[in-house]
DOLONU-279316 format. One record per atom (N, C-alpha, C): y, x, z. Coordinates in steps of 0.05 Angstrom, whole numbers, plus 5000, padded with zeros to 4 digits. Each point is the difference from the previous one (the first is absolute). Example, Ala and Ser with C-alpha at 12.3 -4.5 7.8 and 13.67 -1.06 7.14 Angstrom:
! residues 2
488652645156
502449825000
502450185000
502149934986
502450165001
502249855014
***
This chain:
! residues 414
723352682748
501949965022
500049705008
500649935026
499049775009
503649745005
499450014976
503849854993
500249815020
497649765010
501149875016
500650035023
498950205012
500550155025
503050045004
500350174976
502950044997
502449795003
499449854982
500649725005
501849815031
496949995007
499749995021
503050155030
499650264994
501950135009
502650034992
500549904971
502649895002
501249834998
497949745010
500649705005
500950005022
498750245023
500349965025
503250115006
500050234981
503350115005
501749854987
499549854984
501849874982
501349555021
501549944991
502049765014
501449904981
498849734990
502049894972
502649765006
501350025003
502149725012
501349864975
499949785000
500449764979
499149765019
503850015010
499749685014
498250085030
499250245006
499050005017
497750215002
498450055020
498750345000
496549874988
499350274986
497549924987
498650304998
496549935013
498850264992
499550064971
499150284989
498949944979
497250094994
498749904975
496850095002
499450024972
498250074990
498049944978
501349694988
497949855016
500549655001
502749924992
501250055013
503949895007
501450165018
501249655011
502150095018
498349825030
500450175018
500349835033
501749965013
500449794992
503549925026
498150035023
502550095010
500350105031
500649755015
498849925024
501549755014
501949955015
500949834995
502449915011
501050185028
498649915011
500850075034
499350374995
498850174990
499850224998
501850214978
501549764986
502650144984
501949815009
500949825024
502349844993
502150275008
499050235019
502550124996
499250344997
502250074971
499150164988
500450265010
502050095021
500350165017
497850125012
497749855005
497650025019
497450084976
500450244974
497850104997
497950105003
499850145024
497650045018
497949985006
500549674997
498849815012
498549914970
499750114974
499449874979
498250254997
501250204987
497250185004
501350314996
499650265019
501550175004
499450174979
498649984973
499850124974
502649914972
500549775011
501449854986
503850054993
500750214991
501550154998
502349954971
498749814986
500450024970
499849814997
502949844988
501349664989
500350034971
497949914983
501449834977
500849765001
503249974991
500849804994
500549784968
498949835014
499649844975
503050074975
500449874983
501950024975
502349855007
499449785014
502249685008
501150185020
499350195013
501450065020
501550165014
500550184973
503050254996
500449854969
502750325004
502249934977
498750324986
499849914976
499050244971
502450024988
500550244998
502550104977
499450324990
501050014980
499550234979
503550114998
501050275011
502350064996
499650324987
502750014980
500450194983
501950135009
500150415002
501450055008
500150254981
502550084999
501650284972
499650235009
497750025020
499050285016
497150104990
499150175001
497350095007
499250165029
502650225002
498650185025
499649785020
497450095015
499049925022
502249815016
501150355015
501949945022
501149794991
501650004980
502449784991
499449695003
496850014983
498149745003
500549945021
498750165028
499849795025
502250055010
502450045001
502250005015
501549764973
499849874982
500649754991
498749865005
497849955011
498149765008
500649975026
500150175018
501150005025
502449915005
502750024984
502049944999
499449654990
498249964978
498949684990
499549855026
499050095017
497249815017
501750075029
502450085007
500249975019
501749845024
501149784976
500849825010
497849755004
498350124996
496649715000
498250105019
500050295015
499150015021
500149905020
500749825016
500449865026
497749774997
500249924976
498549804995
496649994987
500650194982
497350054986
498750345001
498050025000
497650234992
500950014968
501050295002
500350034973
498050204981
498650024976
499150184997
500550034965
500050314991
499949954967
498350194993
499850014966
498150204990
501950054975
499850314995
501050074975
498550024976
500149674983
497949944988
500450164968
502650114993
500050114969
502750195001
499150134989
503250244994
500250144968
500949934989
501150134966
503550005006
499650134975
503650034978
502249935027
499750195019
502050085021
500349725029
497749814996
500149805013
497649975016
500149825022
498249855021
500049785001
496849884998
499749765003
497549865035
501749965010
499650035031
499549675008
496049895005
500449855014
500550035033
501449665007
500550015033
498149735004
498950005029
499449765007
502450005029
499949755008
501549935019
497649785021
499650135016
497749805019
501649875030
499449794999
502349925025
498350035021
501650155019
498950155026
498649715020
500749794995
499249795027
496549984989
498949994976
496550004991
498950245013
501250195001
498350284999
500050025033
496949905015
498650115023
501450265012
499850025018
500250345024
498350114991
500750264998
497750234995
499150044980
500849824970
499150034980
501750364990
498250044986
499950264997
501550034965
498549894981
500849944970
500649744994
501649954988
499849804985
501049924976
497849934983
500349984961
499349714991
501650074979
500549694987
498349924986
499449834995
496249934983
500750064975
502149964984
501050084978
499350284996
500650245009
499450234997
497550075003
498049835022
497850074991
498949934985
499949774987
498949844965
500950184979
502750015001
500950164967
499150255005
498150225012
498250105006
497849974979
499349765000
497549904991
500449954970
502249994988
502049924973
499250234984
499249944977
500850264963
502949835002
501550244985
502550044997
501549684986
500849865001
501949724988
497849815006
497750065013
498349845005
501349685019
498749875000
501149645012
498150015021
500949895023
497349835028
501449865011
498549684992
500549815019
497849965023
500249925016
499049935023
501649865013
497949815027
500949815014
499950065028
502249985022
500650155028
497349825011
500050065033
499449885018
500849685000
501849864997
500849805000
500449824971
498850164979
500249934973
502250024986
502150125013
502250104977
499350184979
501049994976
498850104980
502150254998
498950324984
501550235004
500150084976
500550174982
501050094982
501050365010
498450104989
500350274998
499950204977
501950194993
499850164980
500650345003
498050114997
500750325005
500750214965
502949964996
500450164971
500550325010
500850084976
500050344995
502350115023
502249775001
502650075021
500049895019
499049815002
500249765033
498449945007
500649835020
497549805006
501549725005
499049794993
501849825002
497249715010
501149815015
498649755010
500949815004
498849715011
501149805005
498249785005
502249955030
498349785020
500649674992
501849914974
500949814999
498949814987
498949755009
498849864987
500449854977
503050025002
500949894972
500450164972
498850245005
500050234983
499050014984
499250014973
498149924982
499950294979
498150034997
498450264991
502550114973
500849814972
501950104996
502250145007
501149885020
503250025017
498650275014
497550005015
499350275008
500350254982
497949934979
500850264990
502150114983
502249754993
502750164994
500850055016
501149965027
500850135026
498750305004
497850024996
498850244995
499650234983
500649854974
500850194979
497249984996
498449874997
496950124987
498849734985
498750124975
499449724992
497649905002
500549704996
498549865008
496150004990
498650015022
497150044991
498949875021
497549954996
497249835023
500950205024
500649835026
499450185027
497750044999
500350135024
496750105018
500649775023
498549915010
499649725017
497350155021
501049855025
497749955019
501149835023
497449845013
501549845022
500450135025
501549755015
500450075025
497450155026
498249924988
497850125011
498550364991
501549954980
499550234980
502150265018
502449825005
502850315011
499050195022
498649915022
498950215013
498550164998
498049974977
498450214991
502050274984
502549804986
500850144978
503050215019
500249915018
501650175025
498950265005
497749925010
497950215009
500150294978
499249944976
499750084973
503050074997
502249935008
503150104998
500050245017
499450035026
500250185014
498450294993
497249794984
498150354990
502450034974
502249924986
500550084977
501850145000
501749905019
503650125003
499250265021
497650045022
500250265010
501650085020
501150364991
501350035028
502349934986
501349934977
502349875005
500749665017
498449955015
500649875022
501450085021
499550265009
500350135020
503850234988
500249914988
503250094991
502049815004
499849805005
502749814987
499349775018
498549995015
499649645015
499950085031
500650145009
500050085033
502549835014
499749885017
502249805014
501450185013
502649895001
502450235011
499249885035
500350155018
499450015027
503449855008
500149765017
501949985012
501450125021
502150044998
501350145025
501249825023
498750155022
499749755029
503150075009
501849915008
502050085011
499150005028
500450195017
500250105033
501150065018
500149845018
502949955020
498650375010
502050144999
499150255012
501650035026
501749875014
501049955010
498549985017
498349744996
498549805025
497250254993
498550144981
499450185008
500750255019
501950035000
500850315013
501449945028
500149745008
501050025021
498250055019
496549855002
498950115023
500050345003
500650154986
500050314990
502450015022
501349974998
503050114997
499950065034
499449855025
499750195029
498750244994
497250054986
498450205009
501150214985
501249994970
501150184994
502050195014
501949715017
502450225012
497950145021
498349835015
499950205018
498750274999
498950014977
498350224989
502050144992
502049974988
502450164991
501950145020
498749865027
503250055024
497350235003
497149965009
498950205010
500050214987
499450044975
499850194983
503750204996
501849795004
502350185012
500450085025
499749905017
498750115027
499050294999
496850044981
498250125007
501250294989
502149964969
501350184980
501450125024
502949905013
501950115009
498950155023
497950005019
499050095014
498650295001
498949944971
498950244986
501250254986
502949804988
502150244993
501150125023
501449835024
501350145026
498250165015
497350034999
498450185000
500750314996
499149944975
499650254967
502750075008
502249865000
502450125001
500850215018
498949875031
500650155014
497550195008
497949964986
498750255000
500550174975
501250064985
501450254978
502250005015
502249855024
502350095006
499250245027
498650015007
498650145018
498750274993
499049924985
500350334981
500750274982
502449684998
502650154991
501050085013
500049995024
501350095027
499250265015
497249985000
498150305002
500450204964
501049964985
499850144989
502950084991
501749855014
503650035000
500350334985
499250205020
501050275006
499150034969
497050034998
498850164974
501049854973
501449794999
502149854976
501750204997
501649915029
502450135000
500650284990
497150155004
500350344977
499049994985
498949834990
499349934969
502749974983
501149825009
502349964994
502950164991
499550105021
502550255006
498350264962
497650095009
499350144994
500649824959
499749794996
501149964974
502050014994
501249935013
503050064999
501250244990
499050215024
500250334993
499650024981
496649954982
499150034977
502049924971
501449815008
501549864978
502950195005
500850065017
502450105003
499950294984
497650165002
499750234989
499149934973
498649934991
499949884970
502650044989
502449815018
501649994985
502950154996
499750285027
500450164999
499150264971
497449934993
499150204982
501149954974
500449714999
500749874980
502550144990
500949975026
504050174987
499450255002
498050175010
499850264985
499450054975
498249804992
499150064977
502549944974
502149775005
501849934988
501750234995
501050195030
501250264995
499150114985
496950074996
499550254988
500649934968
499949794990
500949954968
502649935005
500050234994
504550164983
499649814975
502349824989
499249884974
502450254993
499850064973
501150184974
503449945003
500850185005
503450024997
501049834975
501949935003
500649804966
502350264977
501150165026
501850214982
498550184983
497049965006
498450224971
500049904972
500749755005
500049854971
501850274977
502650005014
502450084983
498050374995
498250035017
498350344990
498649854979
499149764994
497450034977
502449944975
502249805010
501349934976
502350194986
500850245015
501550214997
498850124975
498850114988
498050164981
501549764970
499649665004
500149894980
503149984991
501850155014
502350024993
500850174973
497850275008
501150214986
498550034967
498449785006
498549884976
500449764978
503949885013
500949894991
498449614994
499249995028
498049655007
502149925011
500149744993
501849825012
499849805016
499950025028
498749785014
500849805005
499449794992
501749665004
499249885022
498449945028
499349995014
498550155018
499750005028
498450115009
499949835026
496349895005
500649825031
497350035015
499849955024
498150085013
500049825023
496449874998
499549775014
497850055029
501350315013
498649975022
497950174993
498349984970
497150054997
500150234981
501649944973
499950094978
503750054984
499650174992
502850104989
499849834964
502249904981
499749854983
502950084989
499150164975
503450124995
498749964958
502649804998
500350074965
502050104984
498350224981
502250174996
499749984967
501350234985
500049974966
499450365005
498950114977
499650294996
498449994978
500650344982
499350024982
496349954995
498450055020
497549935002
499149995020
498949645012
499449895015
497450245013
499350054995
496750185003
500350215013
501650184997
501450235010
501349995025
501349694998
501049915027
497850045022
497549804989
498149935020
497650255008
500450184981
498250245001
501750185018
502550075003
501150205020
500349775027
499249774997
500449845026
496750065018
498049984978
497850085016
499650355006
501650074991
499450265008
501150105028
502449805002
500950055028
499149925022
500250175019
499149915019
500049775019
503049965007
501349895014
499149584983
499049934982
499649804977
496949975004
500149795004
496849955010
499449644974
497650154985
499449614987
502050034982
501950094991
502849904978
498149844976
500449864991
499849864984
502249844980
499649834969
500449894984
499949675010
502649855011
498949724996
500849814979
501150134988
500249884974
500150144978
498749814972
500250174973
502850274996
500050164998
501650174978
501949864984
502249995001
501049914985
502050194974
499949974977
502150204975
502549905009
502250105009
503049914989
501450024974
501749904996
501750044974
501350405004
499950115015
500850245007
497950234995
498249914999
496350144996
499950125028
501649865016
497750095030
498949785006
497649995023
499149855005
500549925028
499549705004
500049905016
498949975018
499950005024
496849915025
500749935027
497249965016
500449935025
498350145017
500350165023
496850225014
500549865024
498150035014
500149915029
498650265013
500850035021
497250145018
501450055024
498450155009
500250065042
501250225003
501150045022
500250245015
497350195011
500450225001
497350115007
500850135036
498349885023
500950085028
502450314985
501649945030
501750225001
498250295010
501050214987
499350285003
502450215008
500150095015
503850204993
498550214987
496850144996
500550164984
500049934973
499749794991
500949814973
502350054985
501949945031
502549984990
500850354993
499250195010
501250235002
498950034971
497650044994
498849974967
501449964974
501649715016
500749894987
502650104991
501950045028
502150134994
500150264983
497950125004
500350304983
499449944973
497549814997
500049924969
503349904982
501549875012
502049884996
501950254998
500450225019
502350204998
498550144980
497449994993
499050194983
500949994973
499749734996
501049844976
502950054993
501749975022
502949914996
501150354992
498050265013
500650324999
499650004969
497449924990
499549974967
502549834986
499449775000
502849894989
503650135001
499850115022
502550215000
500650274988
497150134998
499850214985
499849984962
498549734995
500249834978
503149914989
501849965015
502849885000
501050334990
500350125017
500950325004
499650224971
497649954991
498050124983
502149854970
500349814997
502049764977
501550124996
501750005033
503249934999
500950424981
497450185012
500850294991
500049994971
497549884995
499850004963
502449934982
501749735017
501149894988
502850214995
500450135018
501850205007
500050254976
498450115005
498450094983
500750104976
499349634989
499950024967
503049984991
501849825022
502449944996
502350415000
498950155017
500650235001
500450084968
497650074988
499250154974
501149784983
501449804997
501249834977
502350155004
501149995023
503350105000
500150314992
497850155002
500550284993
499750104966
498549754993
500350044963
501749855000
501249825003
503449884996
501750264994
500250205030
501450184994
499950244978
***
């Protein structure tokens, strides 16, 4: 594979700023001149591949923040809540560099928006692309564009650096938590190769976390929409115009045919009418023809339980169903000469049987009337005088015996 080629093509996409704009290459760095970066607004004009700012170390703010979260969501809706009083001013970007034992360890950079060119597309901090290049507590010093000396360390949880010249490799690496060993060193001539070599290392995590937030242009929409604002009405007056013309139309062409067709409504009309009136004529015939059941047959079914010595404690009737509770020597006998009758439609048990202290039992039957019949009733009547001719001949048949026997006592007396 032909690496410098490659190279090559991402020297051309690549823009280093430290103190000012610089190509990058194999070799180094190429400042850009004067008069063709004095103003940074105008990238265009530098080269229309050039999409992508590393910024030197001197020239954001590095911080490492800890947060009592892991889920996702929670992460970026606390970093967002972090960084949003520093948006007006700076390009903000972070990476979620470590997560254990219920926590986040979240770097931010802060890039101040007046360095960063129009149109730039990414922009990453040189820091992140070196500790890239780092084994784990590993040390790299190196020296900027201008010879400031850097100090970088990539451990197991952070990443931690520093642009300060008065910083001395001890004081670094207790600030860092890592102990002290030989850096890795290269010069100032050495960093653009080793940039290049950041971008093959770190990957598509470039392309996650460094995208510049797009500014929002505020727009007089006002002073937009006013040249609008004649052609609309008048397009609006024609297009009502064209509506109301088109309804008073239609209108009065269906009122016109409503007019030719007046008569054949008019017996349509009539003729539903009729239809509905006889409907509801049939309706009350049909109501006549259901006779509901006389309520004085009750006292024919309950007459019989007299002479059988039942005692009825209620008796009520809801329109539908008859509901009478009585006591008798056996509940069963009740309900078996109730279905045998005619006139007793459904009788039923709605509640358990109950023993009394008396040894009759207790209960409750419900049931219907069965339509009225008069030859029912005549049936019925003769069953009833038939009964009452037996029971009288039964009475009659006693009262002689009793006579009787009382006769033949008084005649051996004598």
């Amino acid at each position: 594979m032909n690496y410098t080629r490659i190279n090559q093509l991402i020297g051309k996409a690549l823009l280093y700023y430290s103190d000012g704009l610089y190509r990058l290459s194999d070799t180094g760095f190429d400042k850009i001149e004067q008069g063709e970066s004095s103003h940074l607004n105008k990238l265009s004009h530098i080269n229309k591949l050039s999409r992508v700012l590393v910024v030197a170390r001197h020239h954001y703010i590095e911080r490492t923040i800890s947060l009592p979260i892991t889920i996702k969501q929670d992460v970026k809706a606390a970093i967002e809540f972090e960084i949003e009083g520093l948006q007006q001013e700076f390009q903000l970007f972070y990476k979620v560099v470590h997560q254990s034992e219920g926590k986040t360890r979240v770097a931010i950079w802060q890039v101040p928006k007046a360095i960063i060119p129009k149109g730039i597309a990414l922009v990453i901090p040189e820091s992140y692309l070196l500790a890239g290049l780092l084994a784990p507590n590993q040390i790299l010093r190196y020296l900027s564009t201008d010879g400031r000396p850097v100090l970088l360390t990539n451990t197991l949880t952070h990443l931690f650096s520093s642009a300060s010249a008065n910083q001395t490799l001890p004081i670094f690496t207790q600030a860092a938590g890592v102990s002290i060993s030989e850096p890795l060193e290269f010069s100032s001539d050495d960093l653009a190769k080793q940039l290049i070599q950041g971008v093959f290392s770190r990957g598509q995590a470039l392309f996650t976390g460094f995208w510049c937030r797009s500014e929002r242009v505020k727009r007089d929409w006002q002073a937009l929409l006013k040249p609008l604002l004649l052609p609309a009405i008048v397009c609006a007056s024609v297009y009502l115009a064209l509506s109301t013309a088109y309804v008073s139309f239609q209108y009065n062409r269906a009122e016109s045919k409503i007019d030719e067709q007046a008569d054949s409504i008019n017996a349509v009309l009539r003729l539903q009418s009729q239809i509905a009136q006889r409907t509801q004529e049939l309706a009350q015939f049909e109501n006549i023809n259901e006779v509901q059941p006389p309520l004085w047959r009750v006292w024919q079914i309950f007459a019989p339980f007299y002479a059988q010595e039942v005692t009825v404690k209620f008796i009520r009737y809801n329109n539908e169903q008859v509901y009478f509770s009585a006591e008798a020597e056996s509940a069963s006998n009740i309900l078996e000469s109730m279905l045998d009758n005619p006139m007793v439609l459904d009788p039923e048990f709605t509640t358990a049987v109950k023993k009394q202290r008396n040894d009759k039992e207790s209960f409750i039957i419900r049931f219907s009337l069965a339509p009225y019949d008069a030859s029912q009733d005549e049936h019925t009547s003769e069953t009833i005088a038939t009964q009452n001719t037996a029971n009288s001949v039964t009475d009659n048949m006693k009262q002689a015996a009793q006579e009787s026997s009382g006769s033949g006592a008084k005649e051996q007396v004598l």
